[in-house]
C-alpha positions as CSV (number, residue, x, y, z in Angstrom):
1,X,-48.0,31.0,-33.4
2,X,-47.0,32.4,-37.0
3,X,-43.6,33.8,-37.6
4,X,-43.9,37.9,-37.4
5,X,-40.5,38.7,-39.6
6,X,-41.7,42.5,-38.7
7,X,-41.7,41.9,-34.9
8,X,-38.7,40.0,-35.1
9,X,-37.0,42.7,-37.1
10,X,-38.0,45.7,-34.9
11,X,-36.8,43.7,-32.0
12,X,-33.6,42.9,-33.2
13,X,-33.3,46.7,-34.7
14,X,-33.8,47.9,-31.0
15,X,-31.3,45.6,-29.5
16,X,-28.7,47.1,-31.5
17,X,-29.9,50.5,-31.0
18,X,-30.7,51.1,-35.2
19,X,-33.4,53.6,-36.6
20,X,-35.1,52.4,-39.1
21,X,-33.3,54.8,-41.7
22,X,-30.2,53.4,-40.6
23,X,-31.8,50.1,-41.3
24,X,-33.0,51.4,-44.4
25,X,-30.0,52.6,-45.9
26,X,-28.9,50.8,-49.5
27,X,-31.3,48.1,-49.1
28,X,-34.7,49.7,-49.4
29,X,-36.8,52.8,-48.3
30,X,-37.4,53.7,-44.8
31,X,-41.0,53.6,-45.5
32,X,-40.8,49.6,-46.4
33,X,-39.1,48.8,-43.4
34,X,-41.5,50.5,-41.1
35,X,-44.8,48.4,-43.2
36,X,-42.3,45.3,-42.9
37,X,-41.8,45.9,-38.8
38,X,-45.4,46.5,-39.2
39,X,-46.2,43.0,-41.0
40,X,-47.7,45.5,-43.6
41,X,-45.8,43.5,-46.1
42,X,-43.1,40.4,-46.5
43,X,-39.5,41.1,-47.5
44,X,-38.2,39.3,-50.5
45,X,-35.6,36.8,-49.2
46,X,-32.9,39.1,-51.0
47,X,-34.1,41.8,-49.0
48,X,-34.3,40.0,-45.5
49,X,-31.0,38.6,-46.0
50,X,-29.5,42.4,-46.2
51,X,-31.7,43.1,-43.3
52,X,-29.8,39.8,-41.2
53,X,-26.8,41.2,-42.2
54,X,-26.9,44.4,-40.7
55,X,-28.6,43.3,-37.7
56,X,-25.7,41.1,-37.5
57,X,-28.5,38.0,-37.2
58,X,-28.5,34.4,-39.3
59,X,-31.6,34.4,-41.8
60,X,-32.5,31.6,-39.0
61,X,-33.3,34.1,-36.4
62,X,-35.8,35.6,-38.2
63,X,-37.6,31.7,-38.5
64,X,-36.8,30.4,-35.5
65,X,-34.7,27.4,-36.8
66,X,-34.4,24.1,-34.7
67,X,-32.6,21.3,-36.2
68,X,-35.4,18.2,-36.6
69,X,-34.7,14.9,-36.2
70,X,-31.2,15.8,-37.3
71,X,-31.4,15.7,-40.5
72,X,-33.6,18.8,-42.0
73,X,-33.0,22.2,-40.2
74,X,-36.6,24.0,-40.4
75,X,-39.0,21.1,-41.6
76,X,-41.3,21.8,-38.5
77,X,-41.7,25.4,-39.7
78,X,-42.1,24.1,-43.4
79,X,-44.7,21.4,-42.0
80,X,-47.0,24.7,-40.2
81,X,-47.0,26.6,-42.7
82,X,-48.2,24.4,-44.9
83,X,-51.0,23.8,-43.0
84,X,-51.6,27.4,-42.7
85,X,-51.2,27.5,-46.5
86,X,-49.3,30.8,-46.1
87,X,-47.3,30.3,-48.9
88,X,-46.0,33.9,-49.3
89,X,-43.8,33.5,-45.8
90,X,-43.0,30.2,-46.8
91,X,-41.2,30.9,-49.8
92,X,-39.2,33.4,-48.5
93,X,-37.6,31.0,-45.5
94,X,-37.2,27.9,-48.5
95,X,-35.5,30.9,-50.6
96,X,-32.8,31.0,-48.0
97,X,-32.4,27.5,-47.4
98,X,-31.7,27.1,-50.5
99,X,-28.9,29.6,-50.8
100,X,-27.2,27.7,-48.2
101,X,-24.7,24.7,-47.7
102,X,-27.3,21.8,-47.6
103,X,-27.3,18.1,-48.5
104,X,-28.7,16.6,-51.1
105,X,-31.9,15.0,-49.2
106,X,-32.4,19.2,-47.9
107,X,-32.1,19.9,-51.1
108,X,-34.8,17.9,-52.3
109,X,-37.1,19.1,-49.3
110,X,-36.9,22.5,-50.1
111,X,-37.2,22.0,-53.6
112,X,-40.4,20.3,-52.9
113,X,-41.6,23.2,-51.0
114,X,-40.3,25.7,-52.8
115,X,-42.2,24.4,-56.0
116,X,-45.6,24.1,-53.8
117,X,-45.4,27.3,-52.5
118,X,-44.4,28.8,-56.2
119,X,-47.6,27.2,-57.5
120,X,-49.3,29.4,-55.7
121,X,-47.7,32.9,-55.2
122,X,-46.6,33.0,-59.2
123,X,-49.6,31.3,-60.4
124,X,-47.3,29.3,-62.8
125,X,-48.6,25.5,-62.2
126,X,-46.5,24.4,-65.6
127,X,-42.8,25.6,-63.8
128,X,-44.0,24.0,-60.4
129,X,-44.9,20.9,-62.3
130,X,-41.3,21.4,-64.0
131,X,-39.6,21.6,-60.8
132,X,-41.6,18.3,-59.0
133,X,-41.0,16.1,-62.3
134,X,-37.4,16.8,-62.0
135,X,-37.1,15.4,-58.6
136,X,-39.3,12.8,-59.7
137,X,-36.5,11.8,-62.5
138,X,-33.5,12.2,-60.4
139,X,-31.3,9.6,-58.4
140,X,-32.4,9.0,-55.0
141,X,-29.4,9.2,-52.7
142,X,-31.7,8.9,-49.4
143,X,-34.5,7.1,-49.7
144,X,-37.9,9.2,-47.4
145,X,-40.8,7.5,-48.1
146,X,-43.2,10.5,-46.9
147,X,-40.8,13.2,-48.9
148,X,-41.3,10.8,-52.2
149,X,-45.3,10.6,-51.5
150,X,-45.3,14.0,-51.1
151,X,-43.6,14.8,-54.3
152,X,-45.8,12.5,-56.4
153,X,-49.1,13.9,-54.3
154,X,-47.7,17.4,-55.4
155,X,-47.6,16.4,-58.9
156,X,-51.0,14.9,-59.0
157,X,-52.4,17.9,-57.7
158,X,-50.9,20.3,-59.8
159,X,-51.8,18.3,-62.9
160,X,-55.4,17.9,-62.2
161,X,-55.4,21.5,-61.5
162,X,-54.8,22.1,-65.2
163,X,-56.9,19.1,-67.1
164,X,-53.8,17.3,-67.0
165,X,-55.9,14.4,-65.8
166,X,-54.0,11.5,-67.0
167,X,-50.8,12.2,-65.7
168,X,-52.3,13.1,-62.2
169,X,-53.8,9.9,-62.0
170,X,-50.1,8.1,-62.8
171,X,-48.9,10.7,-60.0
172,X,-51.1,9.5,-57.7
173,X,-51.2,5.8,-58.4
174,X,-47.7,6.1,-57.6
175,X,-48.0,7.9,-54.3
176,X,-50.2,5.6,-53.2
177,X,-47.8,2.8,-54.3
178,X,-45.3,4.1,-51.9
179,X,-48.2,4.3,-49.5
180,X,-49.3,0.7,-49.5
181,X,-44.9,-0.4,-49.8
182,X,-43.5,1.3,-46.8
183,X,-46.9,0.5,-44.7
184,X,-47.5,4.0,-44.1
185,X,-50.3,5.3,-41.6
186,X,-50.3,8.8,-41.1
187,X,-51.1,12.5,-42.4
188,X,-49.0,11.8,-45.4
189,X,-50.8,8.7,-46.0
190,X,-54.2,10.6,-45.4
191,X,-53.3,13.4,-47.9
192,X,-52.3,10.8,-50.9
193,X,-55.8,8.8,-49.9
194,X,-57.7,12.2,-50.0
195,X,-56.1,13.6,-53.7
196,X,-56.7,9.8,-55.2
197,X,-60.6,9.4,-53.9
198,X,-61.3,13.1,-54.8
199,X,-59.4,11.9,-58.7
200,X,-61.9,9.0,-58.6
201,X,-64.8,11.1,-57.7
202,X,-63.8,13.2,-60.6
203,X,-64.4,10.3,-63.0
204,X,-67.2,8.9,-61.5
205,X,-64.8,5.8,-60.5
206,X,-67.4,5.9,-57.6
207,X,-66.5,1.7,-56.1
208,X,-62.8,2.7,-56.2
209,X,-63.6,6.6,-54.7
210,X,-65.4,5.0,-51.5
211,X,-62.2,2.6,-51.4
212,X,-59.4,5.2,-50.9
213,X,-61.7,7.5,-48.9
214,X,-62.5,4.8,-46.5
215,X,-59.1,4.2,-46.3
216,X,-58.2,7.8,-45.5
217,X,-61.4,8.4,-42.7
218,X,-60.0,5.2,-40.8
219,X,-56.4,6.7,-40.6
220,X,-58.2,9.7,-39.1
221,X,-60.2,8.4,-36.2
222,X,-57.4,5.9,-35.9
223,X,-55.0,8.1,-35.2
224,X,-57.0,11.5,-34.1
225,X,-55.9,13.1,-37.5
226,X,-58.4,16.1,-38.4
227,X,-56.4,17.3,-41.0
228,X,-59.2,16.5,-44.6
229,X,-61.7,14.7,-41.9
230,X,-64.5,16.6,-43.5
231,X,-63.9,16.4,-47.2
232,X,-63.0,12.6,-46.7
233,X,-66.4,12.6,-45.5
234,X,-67.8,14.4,-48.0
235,X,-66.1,12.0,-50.3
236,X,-67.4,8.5,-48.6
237,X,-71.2,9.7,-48.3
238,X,-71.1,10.9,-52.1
239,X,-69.9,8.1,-53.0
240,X,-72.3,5.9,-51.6
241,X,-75.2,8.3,-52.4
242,X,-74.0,7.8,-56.3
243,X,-74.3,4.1,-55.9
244,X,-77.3,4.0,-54.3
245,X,-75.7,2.2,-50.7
246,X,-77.1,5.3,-48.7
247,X,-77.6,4.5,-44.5
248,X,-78.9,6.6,-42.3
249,X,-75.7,6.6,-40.1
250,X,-73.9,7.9,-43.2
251,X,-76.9,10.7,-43.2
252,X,-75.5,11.0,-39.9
253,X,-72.2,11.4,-40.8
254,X,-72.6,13.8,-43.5
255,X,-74.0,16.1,-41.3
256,X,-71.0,15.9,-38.7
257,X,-69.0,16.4,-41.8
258,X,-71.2,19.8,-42.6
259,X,-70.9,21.3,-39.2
260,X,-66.9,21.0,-38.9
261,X,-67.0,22.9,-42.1
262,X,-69.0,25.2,-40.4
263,X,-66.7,25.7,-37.5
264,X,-63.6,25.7,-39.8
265,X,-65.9,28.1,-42.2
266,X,-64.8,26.0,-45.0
267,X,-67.1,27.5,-47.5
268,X,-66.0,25.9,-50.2
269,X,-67.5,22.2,-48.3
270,X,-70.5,24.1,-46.7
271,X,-71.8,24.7,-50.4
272,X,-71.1,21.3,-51.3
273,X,-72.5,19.6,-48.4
274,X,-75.6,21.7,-48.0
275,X,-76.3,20.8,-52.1
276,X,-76.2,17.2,-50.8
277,X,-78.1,17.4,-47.7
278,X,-80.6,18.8,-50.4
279,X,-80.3,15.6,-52.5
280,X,-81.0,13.1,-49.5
281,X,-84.1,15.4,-48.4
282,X,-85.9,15.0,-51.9
């Protein structure tokens, strides 16, 4: 389920027997706390913190905060949303992790997704990119093998996004390094895979496209991860329609590919696929 802040707040505001003008008062207009009960709108993380203070709640309440694995408070929340891609929410829980007492390997983690979630909500790719090359350069006091990929993945996608083409390809090579090092086999491992075959694809690096991708697809049947199923096999049946190596079980697979973008309305992939299901027909 997503995180309403507004339910949350009216809730809370109820409990403690608070009108919303009493709410309201020196932190912002009655009217944006009723569209913020309403989910109308997100607070600013300033603005929610005032809010937690005169509810008399933790900014944690609001998020419902478990400590994970017992060493990053809120990385499950960070991990859904994500997903979701609702970066808006996002930013405003990272915002307030930040403010607080963390260590330094929190730090990093939130910096991470603070700089993702920047990227898009300011639209300024350069400061994100900034931000991730910074943690690139800096001393590693605890070493997280998916946190590093991640960083590196971040950076490679940024970069490409604005034609910076070289240094995503150094971003990714090294994701992938830390891949292949610490024997990794998962959704992280998947996302790095994904970014470095869609690079090659790019470049018409078609051998070394089908390589990564292949490596990426067998993670997800292996271990039953959907997440980029369809784009990876987007990836592997373009790549072997550019070189000419063709089957008809990867005609097969394409179209599986084609109607999970369906069902996930992926219209981005639908377009793609459907101009390639156009190309095998002629």
């Amino acid at each position: 389920m997503p995180i309403s802040i507004g339910d949350k707040v009216i809730k809370r505001r109820k409990e403690v027997k608070m009108t919303q003008s009493e709410l309201a008062k020196d932190i912002c207009t009655q009217s944006q706390v009723s569209r913020i009960e309403k989910n109308e709108i997100m607070p600013s993380s300033e603005t929610l913190f005032l809010i937690a203070n005169k509810l008399n709640v933790s900014m944690d309440y609001f998020f419902g905060v478990e400590q994970v694995n017992n060493t990053i408070r809120g990385k499950k929340i960070c991990e859904e949303y994500l997903d979701r891609r609702d970066y808006t929410t996002l930013e405003v829980f990272v915002d307030a992790q930040l403010q607080a007492v963390i260590s330094d390997y929190e730090y990093r983690y939130f910096t991470w997704v603070k700089a993702v979630c920047s990227a898009y909500t300011t639209k300024d790719i350069e400061n994100s990119i900034s931000s991730l090359q910074g943690l690139a350069d800096q001393p590693i006091i605890l070493y997280d093998p998916s946190l590093e990929a991640s960083i590196y993945n971040s950076l490679a996608i940024f970069n490409r996004s604005i034609g910076e083409m070289s240094k995503a390809d150094r971003a990714i090579q090294h994701a992938t390094y830390i891949i292949k090092k610490y024997d990794m086999y998962n959704e992280i491992a998947v996302k790095v895979y994904y970014q470095y075959a869609n690079l090659l694809m790019r470049e018409n690096d078609y051998h070394r496209c089908l390589e990564y991708a292949q490596k990426g697809l067998e993670i997800c049947i292996d271990k039953n991860i959907m997440y980029l199923f369809q784009e990876l096999i987007y990836l592997v049946c373009g790549a072997k329609q550019d070189l000419g190596i063709i089957s008809d079980k990867d005609r097969m697979l394409y179209k599986i590919g084609y109607n999970l973008s369906i069902l996930k309305n992926d219209i981005s992939h639908i377009k793609l696929y459907e101009q390639e299901l156009l190309d095998y027909n002629n």
